[in-house]
C-alpha positions as a Python dict, from the first residue, in 0.01 Angstrom:
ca = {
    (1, 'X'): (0, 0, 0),
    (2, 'X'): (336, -153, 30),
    (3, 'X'): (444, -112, -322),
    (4, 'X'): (324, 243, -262),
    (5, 'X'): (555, 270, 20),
    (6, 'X'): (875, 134, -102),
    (7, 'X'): (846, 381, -438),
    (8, 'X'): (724, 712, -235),
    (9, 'X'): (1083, 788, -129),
    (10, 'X'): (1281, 645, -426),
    (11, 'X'): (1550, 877, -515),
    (12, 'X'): (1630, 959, -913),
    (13, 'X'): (1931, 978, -1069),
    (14, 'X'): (1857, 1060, -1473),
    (15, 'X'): (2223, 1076, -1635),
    (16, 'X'): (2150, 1220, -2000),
    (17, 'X'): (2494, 1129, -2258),
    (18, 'X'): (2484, 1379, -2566),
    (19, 'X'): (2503, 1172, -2912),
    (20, 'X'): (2626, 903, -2763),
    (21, 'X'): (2496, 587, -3049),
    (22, 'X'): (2298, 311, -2940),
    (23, 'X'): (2571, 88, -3078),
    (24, 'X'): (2880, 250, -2816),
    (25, 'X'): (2795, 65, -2544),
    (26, 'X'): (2966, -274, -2529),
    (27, 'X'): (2626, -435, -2373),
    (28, 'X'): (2481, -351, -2674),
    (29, 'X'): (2691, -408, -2918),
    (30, 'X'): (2929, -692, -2879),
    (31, 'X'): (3135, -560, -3185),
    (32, 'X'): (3186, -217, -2976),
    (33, 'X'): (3577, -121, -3034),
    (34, 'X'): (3480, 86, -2682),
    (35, 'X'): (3520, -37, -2348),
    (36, 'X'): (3240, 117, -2108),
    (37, 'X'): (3283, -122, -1799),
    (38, 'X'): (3100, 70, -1584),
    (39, 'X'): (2769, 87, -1791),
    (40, 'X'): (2836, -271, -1866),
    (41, 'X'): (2815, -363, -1504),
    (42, 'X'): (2467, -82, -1466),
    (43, 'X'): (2366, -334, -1701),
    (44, 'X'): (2394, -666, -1491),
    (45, 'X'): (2293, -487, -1194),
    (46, 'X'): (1968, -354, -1361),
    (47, 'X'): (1757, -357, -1673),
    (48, 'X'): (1889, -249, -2043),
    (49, 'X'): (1606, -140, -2305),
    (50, 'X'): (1663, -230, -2642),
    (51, 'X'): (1377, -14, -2791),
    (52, 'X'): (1396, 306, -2662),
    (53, 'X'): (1382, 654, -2837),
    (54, 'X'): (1421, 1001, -2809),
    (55, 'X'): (1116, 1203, -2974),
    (56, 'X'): (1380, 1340, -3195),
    (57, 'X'): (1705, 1297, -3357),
    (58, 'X'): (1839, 1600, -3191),
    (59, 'X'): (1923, 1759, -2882),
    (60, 'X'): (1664, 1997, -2759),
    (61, 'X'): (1384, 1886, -2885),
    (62, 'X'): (1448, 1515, -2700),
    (63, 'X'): (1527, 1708, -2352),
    (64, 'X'): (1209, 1877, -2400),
    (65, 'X'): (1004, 1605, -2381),
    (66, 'X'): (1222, 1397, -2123),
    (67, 'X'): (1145, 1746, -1900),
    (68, 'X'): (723, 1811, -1947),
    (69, 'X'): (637, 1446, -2111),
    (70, 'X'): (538, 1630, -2427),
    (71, 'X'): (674, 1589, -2803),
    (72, 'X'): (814, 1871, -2878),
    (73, 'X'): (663, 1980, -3194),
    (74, 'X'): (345, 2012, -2970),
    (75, 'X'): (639, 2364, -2863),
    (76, 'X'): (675, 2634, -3061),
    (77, 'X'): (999, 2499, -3192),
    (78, 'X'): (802, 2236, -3497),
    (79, 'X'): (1262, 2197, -3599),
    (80, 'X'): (1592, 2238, -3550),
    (81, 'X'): (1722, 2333, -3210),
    (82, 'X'): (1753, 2624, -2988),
    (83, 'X'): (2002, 2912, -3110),
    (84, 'X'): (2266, 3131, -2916),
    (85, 'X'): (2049, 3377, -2718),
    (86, 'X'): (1677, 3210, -2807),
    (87, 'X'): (1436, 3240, -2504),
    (88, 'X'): (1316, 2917, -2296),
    (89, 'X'): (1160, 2726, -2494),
    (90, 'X'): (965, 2514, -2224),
    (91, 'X'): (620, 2749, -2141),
    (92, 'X'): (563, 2918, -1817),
    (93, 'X'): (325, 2728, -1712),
    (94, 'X'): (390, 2379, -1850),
    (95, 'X'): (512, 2159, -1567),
    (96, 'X'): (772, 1965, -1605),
    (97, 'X'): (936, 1658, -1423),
    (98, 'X'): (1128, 1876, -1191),
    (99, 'X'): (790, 2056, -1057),
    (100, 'X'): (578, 1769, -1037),
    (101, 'X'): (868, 1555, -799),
    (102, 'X'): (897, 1924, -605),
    (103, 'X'): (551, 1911, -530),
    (104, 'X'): (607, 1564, -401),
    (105, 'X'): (812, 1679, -112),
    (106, 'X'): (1202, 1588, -357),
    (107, 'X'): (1461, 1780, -346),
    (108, 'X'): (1550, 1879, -700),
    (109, 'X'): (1908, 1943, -861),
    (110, 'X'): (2029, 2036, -1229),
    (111, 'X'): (2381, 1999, -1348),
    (112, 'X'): (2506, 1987, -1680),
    (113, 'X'): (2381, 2100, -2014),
    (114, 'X'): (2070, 2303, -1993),
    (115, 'X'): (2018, 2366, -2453),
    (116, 'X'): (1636, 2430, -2371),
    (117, 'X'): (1656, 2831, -2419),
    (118, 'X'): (1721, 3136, -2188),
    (119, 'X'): (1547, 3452, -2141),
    (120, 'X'): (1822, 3679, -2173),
    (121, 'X'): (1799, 4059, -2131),
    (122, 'X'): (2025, 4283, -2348),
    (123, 'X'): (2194, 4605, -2235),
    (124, 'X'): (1900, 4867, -2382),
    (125, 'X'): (1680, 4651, -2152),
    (126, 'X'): (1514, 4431, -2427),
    (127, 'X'): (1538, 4101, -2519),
    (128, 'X'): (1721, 3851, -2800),
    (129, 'X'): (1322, 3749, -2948),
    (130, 'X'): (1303, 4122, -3024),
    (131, 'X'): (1553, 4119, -3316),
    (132, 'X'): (1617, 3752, -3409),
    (133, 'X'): (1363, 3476, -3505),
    (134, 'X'): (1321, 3161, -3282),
    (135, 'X'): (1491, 2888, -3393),
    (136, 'X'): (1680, 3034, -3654),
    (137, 'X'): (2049, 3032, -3698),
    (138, 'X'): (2083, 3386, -3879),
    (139, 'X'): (2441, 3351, -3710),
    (140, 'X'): (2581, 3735, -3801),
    (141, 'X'): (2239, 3863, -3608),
    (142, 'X'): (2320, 3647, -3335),
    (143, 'X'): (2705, 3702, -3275),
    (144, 'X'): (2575, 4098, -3281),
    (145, 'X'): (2322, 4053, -3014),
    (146, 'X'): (2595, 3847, -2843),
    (147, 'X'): (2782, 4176, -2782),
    (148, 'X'): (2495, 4335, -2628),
    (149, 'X'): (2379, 4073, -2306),
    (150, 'X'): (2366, 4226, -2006),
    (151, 'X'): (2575, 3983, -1792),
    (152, 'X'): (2491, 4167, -1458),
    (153, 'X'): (2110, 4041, -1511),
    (154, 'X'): (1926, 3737, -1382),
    (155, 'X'): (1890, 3503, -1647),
    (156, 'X'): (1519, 3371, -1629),
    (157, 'X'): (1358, 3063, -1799),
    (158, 'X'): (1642, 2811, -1692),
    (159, 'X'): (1624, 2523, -1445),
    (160, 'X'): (1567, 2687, -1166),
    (161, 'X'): (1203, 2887, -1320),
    (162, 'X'): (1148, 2530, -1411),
    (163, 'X'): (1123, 2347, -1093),
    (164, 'X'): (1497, 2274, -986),
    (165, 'X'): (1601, 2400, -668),
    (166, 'X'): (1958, 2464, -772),
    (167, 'X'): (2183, 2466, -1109),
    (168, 'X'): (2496, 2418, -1207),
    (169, 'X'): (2650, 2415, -1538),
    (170, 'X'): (2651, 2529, -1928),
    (171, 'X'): (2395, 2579, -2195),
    (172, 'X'): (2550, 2454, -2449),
    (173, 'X'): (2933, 2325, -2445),
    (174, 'X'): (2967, 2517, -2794),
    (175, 'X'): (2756, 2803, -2785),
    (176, 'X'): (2862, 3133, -2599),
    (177, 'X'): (2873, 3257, -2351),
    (178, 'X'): (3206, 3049, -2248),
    (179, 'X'): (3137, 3046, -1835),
    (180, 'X'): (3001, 2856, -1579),
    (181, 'X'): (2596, 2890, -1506),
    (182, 'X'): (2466, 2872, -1133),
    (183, 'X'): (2092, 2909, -1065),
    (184, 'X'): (2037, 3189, -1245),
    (185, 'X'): (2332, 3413, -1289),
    (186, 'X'): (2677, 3373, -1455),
    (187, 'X'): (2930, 3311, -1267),
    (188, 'X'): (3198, 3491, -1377),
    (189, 'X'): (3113, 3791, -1651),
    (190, 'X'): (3293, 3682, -2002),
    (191, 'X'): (3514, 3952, -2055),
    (192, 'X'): (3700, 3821, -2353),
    (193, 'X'): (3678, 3660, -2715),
    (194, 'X'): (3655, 3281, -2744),
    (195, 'X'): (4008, 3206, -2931),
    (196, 'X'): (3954, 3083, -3276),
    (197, 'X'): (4149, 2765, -3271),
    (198, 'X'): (3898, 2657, -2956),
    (199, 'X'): (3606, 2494, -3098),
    (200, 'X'): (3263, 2690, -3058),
    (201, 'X'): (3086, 2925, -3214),
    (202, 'X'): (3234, 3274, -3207),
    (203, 'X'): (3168, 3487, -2856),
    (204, 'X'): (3228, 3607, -2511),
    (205, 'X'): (3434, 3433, -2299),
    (206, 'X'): (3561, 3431, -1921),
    (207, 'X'): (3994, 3421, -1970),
    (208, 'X'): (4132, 3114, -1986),
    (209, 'X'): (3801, 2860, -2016),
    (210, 'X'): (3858, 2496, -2049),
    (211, 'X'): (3669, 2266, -2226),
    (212, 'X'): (3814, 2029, -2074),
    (213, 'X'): (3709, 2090, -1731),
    (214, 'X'): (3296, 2047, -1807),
    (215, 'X'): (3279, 1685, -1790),
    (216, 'X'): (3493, 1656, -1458),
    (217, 'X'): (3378, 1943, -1244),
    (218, 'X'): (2945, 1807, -1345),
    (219, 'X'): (3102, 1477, -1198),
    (220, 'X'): (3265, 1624, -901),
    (221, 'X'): (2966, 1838, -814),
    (222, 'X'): (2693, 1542, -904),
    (223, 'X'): (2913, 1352, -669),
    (224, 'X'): (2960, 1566, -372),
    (225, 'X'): (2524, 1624, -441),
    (226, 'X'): (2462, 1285, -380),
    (227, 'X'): (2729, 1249, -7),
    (228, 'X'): (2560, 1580, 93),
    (229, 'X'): (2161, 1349, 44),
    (230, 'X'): (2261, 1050, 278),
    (231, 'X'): (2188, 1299, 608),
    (232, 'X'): (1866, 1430, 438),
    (233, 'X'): (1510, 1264, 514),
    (234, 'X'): (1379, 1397, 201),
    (235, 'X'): (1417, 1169, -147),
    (236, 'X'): (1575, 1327, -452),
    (237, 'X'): (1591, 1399, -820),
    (238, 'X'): (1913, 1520, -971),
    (239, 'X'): (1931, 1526, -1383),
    (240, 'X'): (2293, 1484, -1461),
    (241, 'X'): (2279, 1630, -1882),
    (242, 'X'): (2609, 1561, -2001),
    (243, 'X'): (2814, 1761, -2215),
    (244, 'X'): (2964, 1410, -2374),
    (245, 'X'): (3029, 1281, -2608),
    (246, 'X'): (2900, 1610, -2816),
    (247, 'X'): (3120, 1887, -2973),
    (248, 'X'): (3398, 1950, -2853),
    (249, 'X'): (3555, 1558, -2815),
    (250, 'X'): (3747, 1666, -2531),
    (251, 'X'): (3879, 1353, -2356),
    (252, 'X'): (4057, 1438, -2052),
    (253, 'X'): (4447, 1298, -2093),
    (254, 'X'): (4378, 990, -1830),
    (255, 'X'): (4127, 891, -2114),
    (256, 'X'): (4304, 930, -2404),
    (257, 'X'): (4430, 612, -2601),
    (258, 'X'): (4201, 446, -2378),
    (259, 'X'): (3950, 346, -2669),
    (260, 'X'): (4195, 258, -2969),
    (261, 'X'): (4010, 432, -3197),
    (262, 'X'): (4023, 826, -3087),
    (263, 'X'): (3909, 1067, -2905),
    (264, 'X'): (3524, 1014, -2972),
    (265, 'X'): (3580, 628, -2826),
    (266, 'X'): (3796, 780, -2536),
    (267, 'X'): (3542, 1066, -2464),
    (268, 'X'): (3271, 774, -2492),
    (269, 'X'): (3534, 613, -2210),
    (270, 'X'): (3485, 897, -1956),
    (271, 'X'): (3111, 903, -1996),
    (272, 'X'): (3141, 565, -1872),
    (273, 'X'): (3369, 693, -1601),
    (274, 'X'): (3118, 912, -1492),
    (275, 'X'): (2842, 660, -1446),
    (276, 'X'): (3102, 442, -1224),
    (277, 'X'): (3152, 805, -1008),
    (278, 'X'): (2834, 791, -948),
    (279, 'X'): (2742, 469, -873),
    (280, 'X'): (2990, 463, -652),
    (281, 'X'): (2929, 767, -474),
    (282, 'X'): (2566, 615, -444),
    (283, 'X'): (2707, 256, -291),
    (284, 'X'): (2936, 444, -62),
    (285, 'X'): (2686, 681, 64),
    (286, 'X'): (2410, 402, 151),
    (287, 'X'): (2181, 507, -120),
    (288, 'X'): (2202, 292, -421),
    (289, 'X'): (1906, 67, -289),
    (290, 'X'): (1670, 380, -285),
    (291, 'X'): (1762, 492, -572),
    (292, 'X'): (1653, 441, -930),
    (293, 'X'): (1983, 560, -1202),
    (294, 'X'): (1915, 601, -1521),
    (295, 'X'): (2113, 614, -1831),
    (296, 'X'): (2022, 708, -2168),
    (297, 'X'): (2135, 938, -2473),
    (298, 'X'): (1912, 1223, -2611),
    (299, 'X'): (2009, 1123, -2999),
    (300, 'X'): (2207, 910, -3211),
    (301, 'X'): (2609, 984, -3301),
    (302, 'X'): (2715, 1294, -3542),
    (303, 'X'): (2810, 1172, -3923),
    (304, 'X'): (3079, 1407, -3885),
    (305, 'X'): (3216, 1770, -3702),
    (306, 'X'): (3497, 2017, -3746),
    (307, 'X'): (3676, 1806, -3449),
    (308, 'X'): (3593, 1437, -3524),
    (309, 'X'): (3608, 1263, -3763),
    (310, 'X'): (3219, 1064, -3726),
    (311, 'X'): (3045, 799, -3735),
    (312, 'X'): (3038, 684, -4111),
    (313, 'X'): (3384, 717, -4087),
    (314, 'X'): (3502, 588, -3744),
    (315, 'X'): (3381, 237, -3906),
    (316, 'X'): (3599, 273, -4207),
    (317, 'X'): (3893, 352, -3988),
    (318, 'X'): (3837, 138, -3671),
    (319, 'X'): (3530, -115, -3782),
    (320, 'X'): (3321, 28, -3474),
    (321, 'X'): (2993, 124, -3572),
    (322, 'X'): (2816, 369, -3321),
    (323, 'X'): (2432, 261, -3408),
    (324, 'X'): (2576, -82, -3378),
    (325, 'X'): (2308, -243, -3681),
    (326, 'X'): (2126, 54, -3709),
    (327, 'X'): (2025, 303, -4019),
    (328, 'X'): (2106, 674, -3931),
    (329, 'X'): (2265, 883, -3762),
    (330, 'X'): (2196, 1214, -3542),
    (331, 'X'): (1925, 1482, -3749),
    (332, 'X'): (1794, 1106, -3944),
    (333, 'X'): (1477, 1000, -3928),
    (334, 'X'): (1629, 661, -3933),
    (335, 'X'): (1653, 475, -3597),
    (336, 'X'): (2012, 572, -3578),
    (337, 'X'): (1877, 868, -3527),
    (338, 'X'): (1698, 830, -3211),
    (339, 'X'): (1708, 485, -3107),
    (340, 'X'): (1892, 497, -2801),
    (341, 'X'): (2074, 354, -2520),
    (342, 'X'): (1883, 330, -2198),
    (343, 'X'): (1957, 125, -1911),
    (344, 'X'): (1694, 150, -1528),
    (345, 'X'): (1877, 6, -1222),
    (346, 'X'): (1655, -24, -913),
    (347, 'X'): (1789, -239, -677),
    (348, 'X'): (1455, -292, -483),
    (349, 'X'): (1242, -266, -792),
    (350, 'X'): (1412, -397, -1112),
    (351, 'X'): (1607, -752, -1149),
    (352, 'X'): (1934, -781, -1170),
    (353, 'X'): (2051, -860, -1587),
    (354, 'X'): (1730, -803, -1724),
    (355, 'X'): (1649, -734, -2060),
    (356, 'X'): (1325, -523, -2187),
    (357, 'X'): (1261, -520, -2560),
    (358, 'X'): (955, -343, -2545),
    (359, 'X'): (900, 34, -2665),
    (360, 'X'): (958, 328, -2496),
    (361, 'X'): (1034, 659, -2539),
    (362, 'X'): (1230, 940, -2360),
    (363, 'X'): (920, 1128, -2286),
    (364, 'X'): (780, 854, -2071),
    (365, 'X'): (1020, 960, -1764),
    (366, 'X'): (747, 1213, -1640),
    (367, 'X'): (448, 960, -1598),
    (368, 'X'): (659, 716, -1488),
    (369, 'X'): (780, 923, -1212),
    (370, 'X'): (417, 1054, -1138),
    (371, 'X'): (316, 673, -1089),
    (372, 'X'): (633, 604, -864),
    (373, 'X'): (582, 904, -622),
    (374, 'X'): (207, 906, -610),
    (375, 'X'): (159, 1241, -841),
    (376, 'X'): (-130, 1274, -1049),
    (377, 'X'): (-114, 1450, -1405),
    (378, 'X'): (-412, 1644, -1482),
    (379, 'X'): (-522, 1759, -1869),
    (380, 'X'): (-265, 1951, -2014),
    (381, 'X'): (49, 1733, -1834),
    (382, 'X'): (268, 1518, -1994),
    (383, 'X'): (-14, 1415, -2282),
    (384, 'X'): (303, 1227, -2456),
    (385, 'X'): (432, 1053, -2170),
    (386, 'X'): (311, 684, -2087),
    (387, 'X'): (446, 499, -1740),
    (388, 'X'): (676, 267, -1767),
    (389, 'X'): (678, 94, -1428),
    (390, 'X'): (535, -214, -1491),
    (391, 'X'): (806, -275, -1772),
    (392, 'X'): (1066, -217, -1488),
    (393, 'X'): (902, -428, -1240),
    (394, 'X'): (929, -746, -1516),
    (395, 'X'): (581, -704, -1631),
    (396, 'X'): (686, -693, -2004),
    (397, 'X'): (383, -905, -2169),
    (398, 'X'): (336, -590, -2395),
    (399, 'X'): (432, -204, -2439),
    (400, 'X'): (232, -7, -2222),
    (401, 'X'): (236, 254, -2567),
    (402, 'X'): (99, 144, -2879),
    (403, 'X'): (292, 391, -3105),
    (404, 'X'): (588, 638, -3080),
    (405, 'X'): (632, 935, -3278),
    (406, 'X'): (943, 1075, -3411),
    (407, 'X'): (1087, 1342, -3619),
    (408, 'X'): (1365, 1418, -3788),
    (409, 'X'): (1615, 1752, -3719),
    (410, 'X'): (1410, 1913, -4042),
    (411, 'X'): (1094, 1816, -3848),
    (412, 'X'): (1009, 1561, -4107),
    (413, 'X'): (770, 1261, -3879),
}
């Protein structure tokens, strides 16, 4: 009963990098060219996993499962990610992390980088799925039905259809539509064409959009979330995705040079920054003891984009190698791939500078949450999802999994 009532309230604070390598982070990798001081001191105040994976090597099918607890070829999507315009991909009535902690009395908060699918509605009142397949690129059908969304609509299937109480951010930092998302509207209607020389796929565009704005204003908003929580009774759950350090490297000008070796390293410098905003925002609000942060990529670094140079090729210029001894990279089935960083700090629950070398895997958030709030998952809920709270109270004798499954971008296992 008393363990049971120091974990009912715990707040959650799951900060999600984008191909950020296991290898970037200095406490891993003590021949890191980057300096992440902040994640570095998460570290010594909490635990850092040194076997953790995503289900896959890319993006949406790894924030699938961290959402419902389910590998995602158990979806519809069996590869490959979601496309411009492609409807939510996460089923109606498949709960997800956000529901189950809702129906535990949390309060629930999205910001960041959604990539899990929309249900759009197009101008002649039908929808994207009626004239493009799911999952498939078939870019010229795509930029066409681009021209044709009916901005004015409610966009459905998005965080808030999945059990978040409030949104705020982008799909995806390179996809259109180029505007801010809240709940379940735009924003601001794109009334323009994405400029060529910005990076992104081709598409509508509010005037004047910065990419460079993303990673501050999801920091300034996760920020002023967690000061508004410390006059509420209630605990919470806010899922911070990132939009860094994916395509576009954007490093904002305070960060750049910081790294040495470009602007991946100093975009890889304000993830870090972020984590420090918000562990500070947590210490000077009275709710870091409460509150269980934690930090973790959904893949392994890009080989290479039209903006960076990668990660083969970062080592040959700078000796920094962003899966730090590992095989792979983002889309492998090598651990590159989808071994990740992860680091749990829980200032009542986990010890301070501990390490965990057991295995665990992205989709384990949802059971592990279920266990810590008192939830129970019936048949059908989070089948791929094993709790992971013993590992974080020190119990690390074994895994509680036995196995982990994987795939590959080409859905190879």
């Amino acid at each position: 009963c008393s363990i049971f009532s120091l974990t009912k309230s715990t707040n959650i604070v799951y900060i999600l990098a984008d191909d950020m390598g296991y290898g970037d982070m200095e406490c891993n990798n003590p021949a890191s060219k980057i300096p992440t001081p902040n994640l570095n001191r998460l570290a010594e105040q909490g635990m850092r996993f040194t076997d953790a994976h995503a289900g896959s090597s890319v993006c949406t099918p790894s924030r699938y499962s961290i959402m419902t607890g389910r590998y995602c070829w158990r979806s519809r999507l069996k590869e490959g990610i979601v496309w411009q315009w492609d409807g939510a991909l996460i089923e109606p009535d498949q709960k997800t992390v956000a529901q189950l902690l809702r129906e535990q009395d949390y309060q629930t908060a999205c910001i960041g980088k959604w990539h899990l699918g929309l249900d759009w509605k197009l101008q002649d009142g039908s929808q994207p799925s009626d004239h493009v397949n799911f999952g498939e690129m078939m870019s010229d059908q795509r930029a066409e039905i681009g021209r044709q969304i009916d901005y004015t609509k409610r966009i459905g299937g998005g965080p808030v259809d999945r059990g978040f109480e409030s949104y705020f951010g982008v799909d995806v930092p390179n996809f259109p539509p180029y505007t801010w998302f809240e709940n379940d509207r735009v924003v601001e209607i794109p009334s323009v064409q994405k400029p060529d020389e910005q990076y992104g796929h081709p598409g509508a565009s509010i005037p004047g959009w910065s990419l460079e704005k993303m990673v501050p204003e999801f920091t300034r908003r996760a920020v002023d979330y967690i000061e508004s929580q410390s006059a509420t009774e209630k605990p919470f759950f806010l899922y911070l995705p990132l939009t860094s350090p994916h395509s576009p490297v954007v490093p904002n000008e305070e960060f750049k040079g910081k790294s040495g070796i470009g602007n991946y390293g100093d975009f890889v410098c304000e993830v870090d920054w972020v984590v420090g905003q918000v562990d500070a925002a947590l210490e000077s609000s009275g709710l870091s003891d409460d509150t269980l942060v934690i930090f973790t990529s959904d893949n392994g670094p890009e080989s290479r984009t039209h903006d960076e140079e990668g990660a083969y090729q970062r080592y040959r210029n700078h000796q920094h190698y962003s899966m730090g001894e590992l095989r792979g990279v983002k889309r492998d089935l090598w651990e590159g791939g989808h071994r990740v960083p992860f680091i749990a700090k829980w200032p009542r629950e986990v010890s301070v500078g501990a390490t965990c070398d057991q295995l665990i895997s992205l989709s384990d958030f949802m059971a592990t949450c279920a266990e810590m709030s008192g939830a129970t998952l019936i048949d059908g809920e989070a089948e791929d999802s094993v709790s992971i709270l013993k590992l974080l109270r020190g119990e690390q004798d074994a895994s509680p999994r036995e196995f982990a499954v994987h795939h590959s971008c080409n859905g190879g296992f």
